[in-house]
DSSP file (Angstrom, degrees, kcal/mol; ACC not computed):
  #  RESIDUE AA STRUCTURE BP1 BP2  ACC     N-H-->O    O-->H-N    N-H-->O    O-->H-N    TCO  KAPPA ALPHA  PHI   PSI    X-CA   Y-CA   Z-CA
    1    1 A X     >        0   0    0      0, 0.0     4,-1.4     0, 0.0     5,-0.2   0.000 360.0 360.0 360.0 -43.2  -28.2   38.2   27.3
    2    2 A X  H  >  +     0   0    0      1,-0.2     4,-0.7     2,-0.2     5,-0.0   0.574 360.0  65.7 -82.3   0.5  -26.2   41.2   26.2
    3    3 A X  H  > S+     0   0    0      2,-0.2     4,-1.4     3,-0.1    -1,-0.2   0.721 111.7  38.6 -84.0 -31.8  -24.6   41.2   29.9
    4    4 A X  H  4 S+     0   0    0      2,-0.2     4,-0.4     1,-0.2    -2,-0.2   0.970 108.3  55.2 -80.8 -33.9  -23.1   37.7   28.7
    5    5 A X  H  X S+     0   0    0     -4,-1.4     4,-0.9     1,-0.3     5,-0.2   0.657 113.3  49.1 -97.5 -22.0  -22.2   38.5   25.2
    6    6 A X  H  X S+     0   0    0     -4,-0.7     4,-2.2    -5,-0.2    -1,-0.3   0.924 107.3  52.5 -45.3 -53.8  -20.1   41.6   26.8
    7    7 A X  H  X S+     0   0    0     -4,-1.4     4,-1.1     1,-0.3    -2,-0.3   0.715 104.9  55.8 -88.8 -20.6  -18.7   39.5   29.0
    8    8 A X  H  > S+     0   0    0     -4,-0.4     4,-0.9     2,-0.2    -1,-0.3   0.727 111.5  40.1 -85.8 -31.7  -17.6   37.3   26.2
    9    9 A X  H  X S+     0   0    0     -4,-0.9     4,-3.5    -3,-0.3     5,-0.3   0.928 108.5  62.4 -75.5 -58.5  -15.6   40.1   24.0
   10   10 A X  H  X S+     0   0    0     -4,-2.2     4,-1.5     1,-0.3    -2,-0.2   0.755 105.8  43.6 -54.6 -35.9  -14.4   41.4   27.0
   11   11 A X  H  X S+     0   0    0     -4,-1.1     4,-3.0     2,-0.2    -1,-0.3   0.930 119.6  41.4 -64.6 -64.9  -12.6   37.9   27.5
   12   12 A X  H >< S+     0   0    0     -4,-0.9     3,-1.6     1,-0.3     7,-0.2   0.962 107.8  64.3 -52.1 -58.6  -11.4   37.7   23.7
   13   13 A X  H >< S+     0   0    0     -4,-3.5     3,-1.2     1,-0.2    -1,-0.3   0.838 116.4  26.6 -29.2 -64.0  -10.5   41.5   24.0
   14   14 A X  H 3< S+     0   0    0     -4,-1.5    -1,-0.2     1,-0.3    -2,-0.2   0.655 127.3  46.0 -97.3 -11.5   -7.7   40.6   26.9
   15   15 A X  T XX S+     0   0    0     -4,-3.0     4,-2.4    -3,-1.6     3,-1.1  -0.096  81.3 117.3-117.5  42.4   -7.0   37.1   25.8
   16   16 A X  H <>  +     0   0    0     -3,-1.2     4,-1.1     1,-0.3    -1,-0.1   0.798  68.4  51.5 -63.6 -41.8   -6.8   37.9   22.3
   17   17 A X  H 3> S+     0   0    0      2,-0.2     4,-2.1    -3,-0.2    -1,-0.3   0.557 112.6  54.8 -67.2 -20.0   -3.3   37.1   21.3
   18   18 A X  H <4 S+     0   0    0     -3,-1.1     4,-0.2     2,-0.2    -2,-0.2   0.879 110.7  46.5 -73.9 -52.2   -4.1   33.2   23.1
   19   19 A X  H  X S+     0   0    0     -4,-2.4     4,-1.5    -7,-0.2    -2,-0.2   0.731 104.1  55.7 -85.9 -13.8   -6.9   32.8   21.2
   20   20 A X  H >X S+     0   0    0     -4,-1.1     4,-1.4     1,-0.2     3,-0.6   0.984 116.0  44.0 -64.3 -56.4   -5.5   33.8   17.7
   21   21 A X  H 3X S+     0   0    0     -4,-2.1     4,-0.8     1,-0.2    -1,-0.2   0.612 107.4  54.8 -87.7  14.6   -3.0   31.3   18.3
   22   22 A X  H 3> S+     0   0    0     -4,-0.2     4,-1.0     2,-0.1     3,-0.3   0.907 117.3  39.2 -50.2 -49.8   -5.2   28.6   19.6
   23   23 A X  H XX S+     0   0    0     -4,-1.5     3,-8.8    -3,-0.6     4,-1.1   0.949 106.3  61.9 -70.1 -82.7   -7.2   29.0   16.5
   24   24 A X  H 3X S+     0   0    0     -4,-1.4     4,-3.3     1,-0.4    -1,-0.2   0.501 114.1  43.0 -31.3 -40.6   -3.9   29.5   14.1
   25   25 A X  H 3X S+     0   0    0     -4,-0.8     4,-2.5    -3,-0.3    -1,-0.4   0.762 105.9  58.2 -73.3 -24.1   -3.1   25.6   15.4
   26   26 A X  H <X>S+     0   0    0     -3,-8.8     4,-2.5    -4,-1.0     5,-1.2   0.953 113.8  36.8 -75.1 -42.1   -6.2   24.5   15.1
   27   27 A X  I  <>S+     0   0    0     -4,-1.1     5,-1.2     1,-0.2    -2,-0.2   0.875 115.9  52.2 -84.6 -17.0   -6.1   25.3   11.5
   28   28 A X  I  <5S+     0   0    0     -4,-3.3    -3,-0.2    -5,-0.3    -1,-0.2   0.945 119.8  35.4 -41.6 -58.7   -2.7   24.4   11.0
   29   29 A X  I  <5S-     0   0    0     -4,-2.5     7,-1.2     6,-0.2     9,-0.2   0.811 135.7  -2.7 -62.4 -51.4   -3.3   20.9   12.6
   30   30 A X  I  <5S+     0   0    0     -4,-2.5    -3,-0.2    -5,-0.3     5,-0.1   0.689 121.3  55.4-127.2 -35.7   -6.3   19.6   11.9
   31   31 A X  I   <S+     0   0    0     -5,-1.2    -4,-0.1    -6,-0.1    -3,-0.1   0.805  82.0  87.1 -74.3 -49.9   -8.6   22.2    9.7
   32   32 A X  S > <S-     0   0    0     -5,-1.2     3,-1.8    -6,-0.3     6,-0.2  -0.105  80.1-124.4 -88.2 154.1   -6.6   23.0    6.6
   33   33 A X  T 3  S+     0   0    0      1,-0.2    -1,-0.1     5,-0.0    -2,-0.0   0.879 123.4  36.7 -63.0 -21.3   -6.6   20.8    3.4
   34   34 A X  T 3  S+     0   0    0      4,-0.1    -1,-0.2     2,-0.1     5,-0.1  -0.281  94.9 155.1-133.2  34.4   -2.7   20.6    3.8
   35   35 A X    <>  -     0   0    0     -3,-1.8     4,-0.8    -5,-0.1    -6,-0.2   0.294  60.8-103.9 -41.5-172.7   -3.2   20.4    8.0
   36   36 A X  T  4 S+     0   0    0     -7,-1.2    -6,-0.1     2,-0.1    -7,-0.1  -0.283 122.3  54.5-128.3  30.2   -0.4   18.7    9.8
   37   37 A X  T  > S+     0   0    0     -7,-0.1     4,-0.8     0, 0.0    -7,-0.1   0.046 102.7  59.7-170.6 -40.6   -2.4   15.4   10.3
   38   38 A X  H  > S+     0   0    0     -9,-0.2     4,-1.6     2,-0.2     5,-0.2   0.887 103.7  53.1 -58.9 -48.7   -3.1   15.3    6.4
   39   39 A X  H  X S+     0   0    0     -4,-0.8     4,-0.9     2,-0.2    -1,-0.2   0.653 105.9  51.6 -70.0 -14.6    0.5   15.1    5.9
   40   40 A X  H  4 S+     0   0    0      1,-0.2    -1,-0.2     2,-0.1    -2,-0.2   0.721 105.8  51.8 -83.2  -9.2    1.0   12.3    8.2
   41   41 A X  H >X S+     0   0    0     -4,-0.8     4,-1.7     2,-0.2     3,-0.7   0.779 113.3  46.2 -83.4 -29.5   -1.4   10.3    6.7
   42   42 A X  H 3X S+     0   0    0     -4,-1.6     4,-1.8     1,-0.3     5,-0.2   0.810 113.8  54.6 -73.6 -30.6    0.4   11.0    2.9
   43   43 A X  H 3< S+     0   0    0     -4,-0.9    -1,-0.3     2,-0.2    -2,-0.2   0.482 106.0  40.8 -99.3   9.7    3.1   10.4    4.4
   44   44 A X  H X> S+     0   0    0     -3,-0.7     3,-2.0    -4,-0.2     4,-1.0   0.722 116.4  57.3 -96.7 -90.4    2.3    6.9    6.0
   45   45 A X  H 3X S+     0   0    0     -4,-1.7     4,-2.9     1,-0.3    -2,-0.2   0.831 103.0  49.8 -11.9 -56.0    0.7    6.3    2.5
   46   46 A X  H 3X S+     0   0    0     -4,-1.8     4,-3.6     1,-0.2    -1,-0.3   0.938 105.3  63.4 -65.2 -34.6    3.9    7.0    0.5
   47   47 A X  H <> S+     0   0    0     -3,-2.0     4,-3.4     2,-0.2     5,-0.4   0.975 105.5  39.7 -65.4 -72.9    5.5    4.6    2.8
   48   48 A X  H  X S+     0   0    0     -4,-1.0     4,-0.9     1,-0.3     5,-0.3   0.858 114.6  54.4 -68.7 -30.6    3.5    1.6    1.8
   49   49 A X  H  X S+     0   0    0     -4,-2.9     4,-2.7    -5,-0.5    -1,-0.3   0.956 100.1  54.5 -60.0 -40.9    3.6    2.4   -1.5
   50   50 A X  H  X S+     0   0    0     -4,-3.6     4,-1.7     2,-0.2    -2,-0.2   0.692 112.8  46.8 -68.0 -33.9    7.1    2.6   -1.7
   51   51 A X  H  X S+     0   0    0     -4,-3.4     4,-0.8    -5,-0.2    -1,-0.2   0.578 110.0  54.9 -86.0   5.5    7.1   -1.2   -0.2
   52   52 A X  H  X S+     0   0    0     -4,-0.9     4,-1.1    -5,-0.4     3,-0.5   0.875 106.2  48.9 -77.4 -56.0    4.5   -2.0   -2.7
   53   53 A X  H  X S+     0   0    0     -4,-2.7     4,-3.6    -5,-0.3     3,-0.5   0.928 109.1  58.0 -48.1 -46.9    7.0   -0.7   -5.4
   54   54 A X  H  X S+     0   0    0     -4,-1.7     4,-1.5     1,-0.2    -1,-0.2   0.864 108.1  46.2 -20.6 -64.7    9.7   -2.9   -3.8
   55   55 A X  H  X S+     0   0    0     -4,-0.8     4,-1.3    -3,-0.5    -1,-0.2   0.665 111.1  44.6 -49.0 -46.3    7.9   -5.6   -4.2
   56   56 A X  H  < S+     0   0    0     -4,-1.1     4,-0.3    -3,-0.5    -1,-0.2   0.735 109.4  55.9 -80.2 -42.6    6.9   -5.2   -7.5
   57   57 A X  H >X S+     0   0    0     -4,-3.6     4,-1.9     2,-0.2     3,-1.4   0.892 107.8  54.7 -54.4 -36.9   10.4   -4.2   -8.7
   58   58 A X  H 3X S+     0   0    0     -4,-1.5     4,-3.9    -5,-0.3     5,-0.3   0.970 112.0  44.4 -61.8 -45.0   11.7   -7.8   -7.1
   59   59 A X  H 3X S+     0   0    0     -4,-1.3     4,-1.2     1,-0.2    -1,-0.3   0.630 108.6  55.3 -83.7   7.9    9.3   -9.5   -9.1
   60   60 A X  H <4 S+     0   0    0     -3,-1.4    -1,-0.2    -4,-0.3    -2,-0.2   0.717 113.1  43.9 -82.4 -42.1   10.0   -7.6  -12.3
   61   61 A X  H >X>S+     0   0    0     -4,-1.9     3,-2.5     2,-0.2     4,-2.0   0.898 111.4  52.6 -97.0 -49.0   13.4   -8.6  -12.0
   62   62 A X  H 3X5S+     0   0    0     -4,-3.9     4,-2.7    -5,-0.4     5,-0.3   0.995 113.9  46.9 -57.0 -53.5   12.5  -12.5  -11.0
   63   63 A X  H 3<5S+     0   0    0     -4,-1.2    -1,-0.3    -5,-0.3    -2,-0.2   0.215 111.8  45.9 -81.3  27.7   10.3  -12.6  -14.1
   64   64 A X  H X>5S+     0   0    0     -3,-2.5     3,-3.0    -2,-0.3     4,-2.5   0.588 107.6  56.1-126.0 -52.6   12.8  -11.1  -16.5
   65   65 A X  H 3X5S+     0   0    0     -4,-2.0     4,-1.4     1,-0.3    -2,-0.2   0.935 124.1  36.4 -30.2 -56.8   16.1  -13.5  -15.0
   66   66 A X  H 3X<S+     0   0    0     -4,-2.7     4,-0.8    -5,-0.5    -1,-0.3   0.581 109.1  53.6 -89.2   6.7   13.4  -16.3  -16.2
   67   67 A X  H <> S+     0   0    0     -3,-3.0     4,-1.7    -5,-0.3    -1,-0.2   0.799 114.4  43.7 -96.7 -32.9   12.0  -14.9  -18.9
   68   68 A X  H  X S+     0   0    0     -4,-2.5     4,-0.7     2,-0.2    -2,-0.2   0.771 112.1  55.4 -74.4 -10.1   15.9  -14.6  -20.3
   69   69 A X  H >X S+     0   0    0     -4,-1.4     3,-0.8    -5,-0.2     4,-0.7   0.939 109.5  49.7 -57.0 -63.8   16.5  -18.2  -19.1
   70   70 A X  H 3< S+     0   0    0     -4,-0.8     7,-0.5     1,-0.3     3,-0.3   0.662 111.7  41.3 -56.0 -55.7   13.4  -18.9  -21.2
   71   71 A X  H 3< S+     0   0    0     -4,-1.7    -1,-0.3     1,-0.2    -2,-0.2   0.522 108.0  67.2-107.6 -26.3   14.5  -17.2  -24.5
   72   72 A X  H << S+     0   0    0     -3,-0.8    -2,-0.3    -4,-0.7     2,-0.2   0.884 111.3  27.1 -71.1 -51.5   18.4  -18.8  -23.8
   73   73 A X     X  -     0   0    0     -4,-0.7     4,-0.6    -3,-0.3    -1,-0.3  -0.936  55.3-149.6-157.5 154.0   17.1  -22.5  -24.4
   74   74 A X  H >> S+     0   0    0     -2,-0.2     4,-1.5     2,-0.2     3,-0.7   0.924 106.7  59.9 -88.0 -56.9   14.3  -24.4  -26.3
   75   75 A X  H >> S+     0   0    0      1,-0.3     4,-2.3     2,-0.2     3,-1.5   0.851 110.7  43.3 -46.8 -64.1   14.5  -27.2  -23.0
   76   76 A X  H >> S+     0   0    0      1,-0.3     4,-2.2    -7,-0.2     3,-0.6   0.870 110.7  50.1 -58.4 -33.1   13.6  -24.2  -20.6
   77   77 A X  H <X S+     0   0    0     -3,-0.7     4,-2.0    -4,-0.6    -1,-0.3   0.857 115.9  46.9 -48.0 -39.9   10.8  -22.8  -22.8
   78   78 A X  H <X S+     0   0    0     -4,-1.5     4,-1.0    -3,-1.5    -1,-0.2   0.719 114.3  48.4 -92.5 -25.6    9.5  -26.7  -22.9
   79   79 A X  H <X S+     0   0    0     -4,-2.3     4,-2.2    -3,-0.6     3,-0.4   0.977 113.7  41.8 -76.1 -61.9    9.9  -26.9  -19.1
   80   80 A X  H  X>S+     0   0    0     -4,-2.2     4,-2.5     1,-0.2     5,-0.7   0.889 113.5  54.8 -63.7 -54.8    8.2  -23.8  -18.3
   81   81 A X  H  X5S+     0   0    0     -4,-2.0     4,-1.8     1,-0.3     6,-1.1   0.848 116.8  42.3 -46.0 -66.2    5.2  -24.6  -21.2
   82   82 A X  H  X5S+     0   0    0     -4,-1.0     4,-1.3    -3,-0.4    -1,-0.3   0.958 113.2  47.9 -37.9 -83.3    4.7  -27.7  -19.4
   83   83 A X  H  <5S+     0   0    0     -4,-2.2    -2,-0.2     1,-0.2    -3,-0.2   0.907 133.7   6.3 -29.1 -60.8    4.9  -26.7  -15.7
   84   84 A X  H  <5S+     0   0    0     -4,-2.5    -3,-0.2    -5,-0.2    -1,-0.2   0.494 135.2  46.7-118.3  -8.5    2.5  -23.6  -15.6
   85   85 A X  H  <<S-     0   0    0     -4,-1.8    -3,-0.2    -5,-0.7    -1,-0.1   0.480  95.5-148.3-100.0 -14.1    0.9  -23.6  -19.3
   86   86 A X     <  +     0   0    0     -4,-1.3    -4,-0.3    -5,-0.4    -3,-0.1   0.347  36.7 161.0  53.3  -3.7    0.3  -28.0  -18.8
   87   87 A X        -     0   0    0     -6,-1.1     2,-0.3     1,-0.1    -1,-0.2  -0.075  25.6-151.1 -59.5 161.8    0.7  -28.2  -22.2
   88   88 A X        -     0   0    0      6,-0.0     2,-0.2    -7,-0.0     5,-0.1  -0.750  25.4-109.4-130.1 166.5    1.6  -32.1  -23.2
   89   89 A X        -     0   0    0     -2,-0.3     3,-0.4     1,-0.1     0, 0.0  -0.535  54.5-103.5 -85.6 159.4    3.7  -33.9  -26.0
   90   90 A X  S    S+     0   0    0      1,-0.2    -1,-0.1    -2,-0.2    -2,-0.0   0.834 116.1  55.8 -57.7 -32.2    0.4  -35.7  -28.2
   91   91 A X  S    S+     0   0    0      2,-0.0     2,-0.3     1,-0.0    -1,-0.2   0.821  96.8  68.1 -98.0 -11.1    1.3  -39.4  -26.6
   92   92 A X  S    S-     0   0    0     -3,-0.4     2,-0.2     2,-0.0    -3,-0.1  -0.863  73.5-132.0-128.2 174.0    1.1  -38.7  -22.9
   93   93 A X        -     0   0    0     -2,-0.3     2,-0.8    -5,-0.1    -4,-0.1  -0.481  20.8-150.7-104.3 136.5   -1.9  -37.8  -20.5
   94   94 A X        -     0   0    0     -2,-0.2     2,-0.9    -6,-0.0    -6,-0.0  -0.786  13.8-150.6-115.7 120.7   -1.0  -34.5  -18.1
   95   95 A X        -     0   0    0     -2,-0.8     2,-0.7     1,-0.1    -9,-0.0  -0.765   6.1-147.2-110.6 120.2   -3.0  -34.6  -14.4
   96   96 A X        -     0   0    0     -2,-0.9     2,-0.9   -10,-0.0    -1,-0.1  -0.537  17.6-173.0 -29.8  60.2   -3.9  -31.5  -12.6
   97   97 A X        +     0   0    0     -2,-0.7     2,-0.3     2,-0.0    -2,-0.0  -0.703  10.8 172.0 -81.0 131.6   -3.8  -32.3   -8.6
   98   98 A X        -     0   0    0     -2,-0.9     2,-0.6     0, 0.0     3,-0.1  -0.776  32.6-111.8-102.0 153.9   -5.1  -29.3   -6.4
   99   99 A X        -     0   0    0     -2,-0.3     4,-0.0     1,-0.1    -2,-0.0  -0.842  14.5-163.0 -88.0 138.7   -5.6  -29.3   -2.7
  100  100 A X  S    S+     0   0    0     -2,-0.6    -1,-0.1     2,-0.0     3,-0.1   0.682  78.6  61.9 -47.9 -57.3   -9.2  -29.0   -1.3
  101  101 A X  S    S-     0   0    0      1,-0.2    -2,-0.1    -3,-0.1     0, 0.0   0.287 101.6 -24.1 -89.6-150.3   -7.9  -28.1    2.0
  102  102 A X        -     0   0    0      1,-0.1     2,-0.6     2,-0.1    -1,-0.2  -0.102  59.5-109.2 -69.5 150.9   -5.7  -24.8    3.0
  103  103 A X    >>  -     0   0    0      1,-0.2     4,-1.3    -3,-0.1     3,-1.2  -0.374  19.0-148.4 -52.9 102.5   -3.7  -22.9    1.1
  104  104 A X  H 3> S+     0   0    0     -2,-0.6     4,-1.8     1,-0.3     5,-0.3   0.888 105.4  47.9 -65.5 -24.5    0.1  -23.2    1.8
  105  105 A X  H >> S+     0   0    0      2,-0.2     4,-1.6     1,-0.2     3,-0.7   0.960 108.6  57.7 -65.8 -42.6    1.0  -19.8    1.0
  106  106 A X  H X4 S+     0   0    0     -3,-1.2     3,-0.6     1,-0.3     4,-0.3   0.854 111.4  45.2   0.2 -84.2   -2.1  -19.1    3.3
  107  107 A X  H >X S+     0   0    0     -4,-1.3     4,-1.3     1,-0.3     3,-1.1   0.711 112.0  45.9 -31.3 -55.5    0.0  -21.1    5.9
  108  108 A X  H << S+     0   0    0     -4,-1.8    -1,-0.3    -3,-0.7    -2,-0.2   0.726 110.6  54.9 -91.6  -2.6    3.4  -19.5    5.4
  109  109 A X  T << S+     0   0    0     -4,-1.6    -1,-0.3    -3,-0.6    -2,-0.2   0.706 106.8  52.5 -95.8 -23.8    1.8  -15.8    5.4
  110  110 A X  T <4        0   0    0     -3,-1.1    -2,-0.2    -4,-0.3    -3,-0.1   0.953 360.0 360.0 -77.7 -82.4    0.2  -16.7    9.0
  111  111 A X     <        0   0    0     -4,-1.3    -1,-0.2     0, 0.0    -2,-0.1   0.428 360.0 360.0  -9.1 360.0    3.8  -17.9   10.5
């Protein structure tokens, strides 16, 4: 046993400089909280976030064009209230069709 664990310095001993910088990559790479594999994953991450933000700014911007459309005239206010709120004038009846079957957005998101 102590014939091996000789024989095992005696290796590190001559290949010393090899194995510091084996190790130094290994904890560079993979080991360290701020490895070189950590930062590609943050940096992949930021990346979808930043087309999440996109997104979210486009639709910021669609719902404020219609929201000043909205606030410009009592007709759009009465359209929009109607479309997507349902509300109805007292004398007529307003009916709700949905689909059963698939979703077109469903649809256009497959394509």
């Amino acid at each position: 046993m102590p014939k091996s664990i000789s024989k095992f310095s005696v290796f590190l001993w001559r290949h010393k400089y090899v194995v510091t910088t084996l190790l130094f990559l290994l904890i560079i790479g993979v080991v360290d909280p701020h490895s070189l594999l950590y930062r590609y994953k943050l940096r992949e991450r930021n990346a979808s976030l930043r087309e999440e933000i996109a997104i979210y700014d486009s639709l910021y911007a669609h719902d404020l064009n219609r929201l000043k459309q909205i606030k410009g005239s009592a007709d759009e206010a009465e359209a929009e209230a109607r479309v997507n709120l349902f509300l109805k004038t007292p004398d007529e009846d307003v009916y709700v069709i949905e689909n059963q079957g698939t979703d077109s957005m469903a649809l256009k998101k497959r394509e």
